[in-house]
C-alpha positions as CSV (number, residue, x, y, z in Angstrom):
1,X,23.8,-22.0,-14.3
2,X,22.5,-25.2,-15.9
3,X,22.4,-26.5,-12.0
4,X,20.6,-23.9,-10.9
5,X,17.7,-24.2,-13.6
6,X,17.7,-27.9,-12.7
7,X,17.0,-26.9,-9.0
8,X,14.3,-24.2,-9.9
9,X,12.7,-26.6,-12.2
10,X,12.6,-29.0,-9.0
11,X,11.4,-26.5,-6.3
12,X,8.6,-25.8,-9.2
13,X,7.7,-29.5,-9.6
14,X,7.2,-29.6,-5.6
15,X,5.1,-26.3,-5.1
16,X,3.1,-27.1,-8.4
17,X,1.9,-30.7,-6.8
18,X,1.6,-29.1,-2.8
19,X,-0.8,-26.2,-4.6
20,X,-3.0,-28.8,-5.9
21,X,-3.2,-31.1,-3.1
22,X,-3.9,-28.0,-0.8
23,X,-6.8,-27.7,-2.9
24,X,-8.3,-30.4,-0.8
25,X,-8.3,-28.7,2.4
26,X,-10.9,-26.3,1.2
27,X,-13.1,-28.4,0.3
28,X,-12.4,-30.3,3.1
29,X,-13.0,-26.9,5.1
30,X,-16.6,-26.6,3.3
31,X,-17.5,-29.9,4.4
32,X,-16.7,-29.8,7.9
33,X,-18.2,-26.5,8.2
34,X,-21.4,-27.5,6.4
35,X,-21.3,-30.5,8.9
36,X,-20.8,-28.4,11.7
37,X,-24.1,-26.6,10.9
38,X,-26.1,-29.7,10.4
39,X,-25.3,-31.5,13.1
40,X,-25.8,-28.3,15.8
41,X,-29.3,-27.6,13.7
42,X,-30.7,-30.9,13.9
43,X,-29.0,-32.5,17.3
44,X,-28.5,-29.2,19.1
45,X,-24.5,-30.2,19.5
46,X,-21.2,-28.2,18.6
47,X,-17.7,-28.2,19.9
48,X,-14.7,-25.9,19.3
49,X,-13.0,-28.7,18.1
50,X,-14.9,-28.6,14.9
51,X,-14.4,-24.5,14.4
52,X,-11.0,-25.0,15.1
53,X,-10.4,-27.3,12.5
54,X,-11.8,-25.4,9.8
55,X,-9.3,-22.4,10.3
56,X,-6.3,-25.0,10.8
57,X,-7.3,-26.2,7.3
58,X,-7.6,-22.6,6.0
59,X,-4.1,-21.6,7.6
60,X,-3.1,-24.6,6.1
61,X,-4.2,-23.9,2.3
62,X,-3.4,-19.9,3.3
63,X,0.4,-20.8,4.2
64,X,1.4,-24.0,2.0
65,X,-0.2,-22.2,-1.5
66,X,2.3,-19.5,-0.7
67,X,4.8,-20.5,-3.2
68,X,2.2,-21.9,-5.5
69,X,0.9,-19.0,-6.0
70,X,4.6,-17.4,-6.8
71,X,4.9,-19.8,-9.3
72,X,2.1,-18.7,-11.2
73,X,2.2,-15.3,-10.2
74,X,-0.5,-14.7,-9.1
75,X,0.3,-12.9,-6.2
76,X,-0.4,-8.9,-6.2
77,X,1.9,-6.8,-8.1
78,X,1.5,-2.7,-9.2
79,X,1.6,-3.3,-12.9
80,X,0.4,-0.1,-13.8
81,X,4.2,1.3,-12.6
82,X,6.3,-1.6,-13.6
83,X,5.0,-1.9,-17.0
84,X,6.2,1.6,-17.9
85,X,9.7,0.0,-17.6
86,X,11.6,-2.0,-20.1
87,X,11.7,-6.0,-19.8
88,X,15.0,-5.9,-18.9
89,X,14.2,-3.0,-16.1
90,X,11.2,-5.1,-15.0
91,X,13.4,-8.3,-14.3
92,X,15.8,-6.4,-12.4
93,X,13.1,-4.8,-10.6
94,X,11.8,-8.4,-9.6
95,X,15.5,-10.0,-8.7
96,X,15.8,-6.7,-6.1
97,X,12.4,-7.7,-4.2
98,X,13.6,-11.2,-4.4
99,X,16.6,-10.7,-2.7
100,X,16.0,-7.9,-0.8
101,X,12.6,-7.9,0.5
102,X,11.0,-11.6,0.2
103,X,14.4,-13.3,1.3
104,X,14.8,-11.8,4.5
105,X,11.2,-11.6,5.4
106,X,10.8,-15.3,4.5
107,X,14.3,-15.8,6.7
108,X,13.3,-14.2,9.8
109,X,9.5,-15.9,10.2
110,X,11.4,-19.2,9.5
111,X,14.0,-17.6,12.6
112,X,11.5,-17.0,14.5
113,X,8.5,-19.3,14.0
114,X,10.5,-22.8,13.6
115,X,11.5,-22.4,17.3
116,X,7.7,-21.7,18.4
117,X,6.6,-24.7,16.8
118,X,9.3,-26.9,18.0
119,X,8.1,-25.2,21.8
120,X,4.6,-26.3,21.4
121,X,5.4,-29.8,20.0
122,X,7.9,-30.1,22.8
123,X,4.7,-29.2,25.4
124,X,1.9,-30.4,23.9
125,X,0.4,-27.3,23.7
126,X,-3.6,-27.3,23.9
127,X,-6.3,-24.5,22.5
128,X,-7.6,-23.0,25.6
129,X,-11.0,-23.4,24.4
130,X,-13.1,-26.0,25.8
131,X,-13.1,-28.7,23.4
132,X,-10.1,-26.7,21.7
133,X,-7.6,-28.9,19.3
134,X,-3.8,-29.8,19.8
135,X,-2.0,-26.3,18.6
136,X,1.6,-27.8,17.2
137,X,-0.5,-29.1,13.8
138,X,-1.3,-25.6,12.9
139,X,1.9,-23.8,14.3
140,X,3.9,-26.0,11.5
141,X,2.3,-24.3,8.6
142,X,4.0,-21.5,9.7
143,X,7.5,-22.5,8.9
144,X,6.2,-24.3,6.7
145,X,4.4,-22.4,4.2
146,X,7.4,-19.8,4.2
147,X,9.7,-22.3,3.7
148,X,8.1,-23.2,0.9
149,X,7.5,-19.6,-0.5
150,X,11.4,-18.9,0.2
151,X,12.0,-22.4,-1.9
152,X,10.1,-20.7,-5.4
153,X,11.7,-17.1,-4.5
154,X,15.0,-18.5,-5.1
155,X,13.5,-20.3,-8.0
156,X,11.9,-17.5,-9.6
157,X,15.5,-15.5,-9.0
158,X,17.2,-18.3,-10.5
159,X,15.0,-18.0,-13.9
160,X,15.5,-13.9,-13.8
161,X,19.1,-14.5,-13.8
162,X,19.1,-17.1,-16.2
163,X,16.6,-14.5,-18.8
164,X,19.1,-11.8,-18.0
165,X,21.7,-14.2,-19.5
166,X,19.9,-15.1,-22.4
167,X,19.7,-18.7,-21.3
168,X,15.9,-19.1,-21.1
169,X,12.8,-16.7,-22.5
170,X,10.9,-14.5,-20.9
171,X,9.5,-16.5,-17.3
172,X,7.1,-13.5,-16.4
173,X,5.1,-14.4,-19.3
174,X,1.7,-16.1,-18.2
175,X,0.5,-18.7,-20.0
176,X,-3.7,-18.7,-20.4
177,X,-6.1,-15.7,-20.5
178,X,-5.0,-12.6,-18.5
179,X,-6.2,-12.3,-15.2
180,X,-8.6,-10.0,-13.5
181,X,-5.6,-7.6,-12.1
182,X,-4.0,-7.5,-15.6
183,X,-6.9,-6.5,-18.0
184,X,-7.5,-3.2,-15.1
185,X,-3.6,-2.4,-15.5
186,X,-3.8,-3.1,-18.7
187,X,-7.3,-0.8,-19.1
188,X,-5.4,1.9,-16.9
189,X,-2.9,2.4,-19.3
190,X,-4.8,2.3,-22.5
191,X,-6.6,5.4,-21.0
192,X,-3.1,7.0,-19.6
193,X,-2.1,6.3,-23.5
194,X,-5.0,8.0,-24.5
195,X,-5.3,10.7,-22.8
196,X,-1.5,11.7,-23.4
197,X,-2.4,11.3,-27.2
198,X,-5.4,13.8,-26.3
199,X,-3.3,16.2,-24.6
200,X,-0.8,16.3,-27.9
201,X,-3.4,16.8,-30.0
202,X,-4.5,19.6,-27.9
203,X,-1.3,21.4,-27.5
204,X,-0.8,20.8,-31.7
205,X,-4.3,22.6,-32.4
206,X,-3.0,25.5,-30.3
């Protein structure tokens, strides 16, 4: 087990420093788009070229952040069900949709999407827009990004299994201030709380 946490600590250190240099490529997004509308503005010129690289960029950050964002979960969860349960039921809960759901899924883009990038590397494949980019860049973020998000699934299933054991604390406790999606669950369930405790009191006074 101690291997495994070794691993998980490694496939953390590698999405932790891709999520902050993917935080380039927005900026670099804004600029070129904020180029873009200068220079068409003032010298009455555009090409696809330059659309199209703002959306390779944005696949890009999209696709690569994948498992960044796993990592710091801070990807979309229904709290306001899963916090009913115990800790305990709550890990279990995430190690199911780890191996079930985000295994396979990641599995069978890689299947499927590795194979279509290797195609249009193989034939140079062009955007059929006048002006258009190369396509292979942005087909790689594909396999890519999943790759990545498959790499911090198993990591994050690794740390369950390792909680479950006793071997490490909690790893679904967040650091920080809560975010925007936990103080609403959070909210949600204070008024669930309290109207239950209403209801009591009700049925008492009868």
């Amino acid at each position: 087990m101690q291997a495994l946490l070794k691993l998980s600590r490694g496939i953390d250190w590698l999405n932790e420093r891709v999520g902050l240099a993917v935080i380039w490529l927005i900026l670099a997004s804004t600029v070129i788009s904020g180029l873009n509308a200068v220079v068409r503005k003032i010298f009455n010129y555009s090409s696809n070229g330059f659309l199209e690289i703002q959306w390779y960029l944005f696949a890009a950050a999209f696709l690569l952040a994948a498992g960044y964002t796993l990592l710091h979960r801070e990807h979309v969860r229904v709290d306001v069900v899963s916090s009913r349960f115990s800790k305990r039921t709550q890990i279990w809960l995430d190690v199911v949709g780890f191996v079930v759901f985000l295994t396979p899924v990641c599995a069978a883009i890689l299947w499927f999407g590795t194979p279509f990038f290797l195609q249009a590397l193989e034939s140079g494949e062009m955007s059929s827009n006048a002006g258009g980019l190369i396509r292979w860049p942005v087909y790689l973020m594909m396999p890519l990004g999943f790759a990545l998000l498959l790499l911090q699934g198993w990591s994050e299933l690794i740390k369950r299994v390792a909680f479950l054991k006793g071997l490490i604390p909690d790893p679904t406790i967040k650091s920080g201030e809560k975010t925007a999606e936990e103080e609403l669950a959070e909210s949600i369930r204070r008024l669930a709380e309290a109207a239950k405790g209403n209801g009591k009191q009700a049925t008492q006074a009868d």
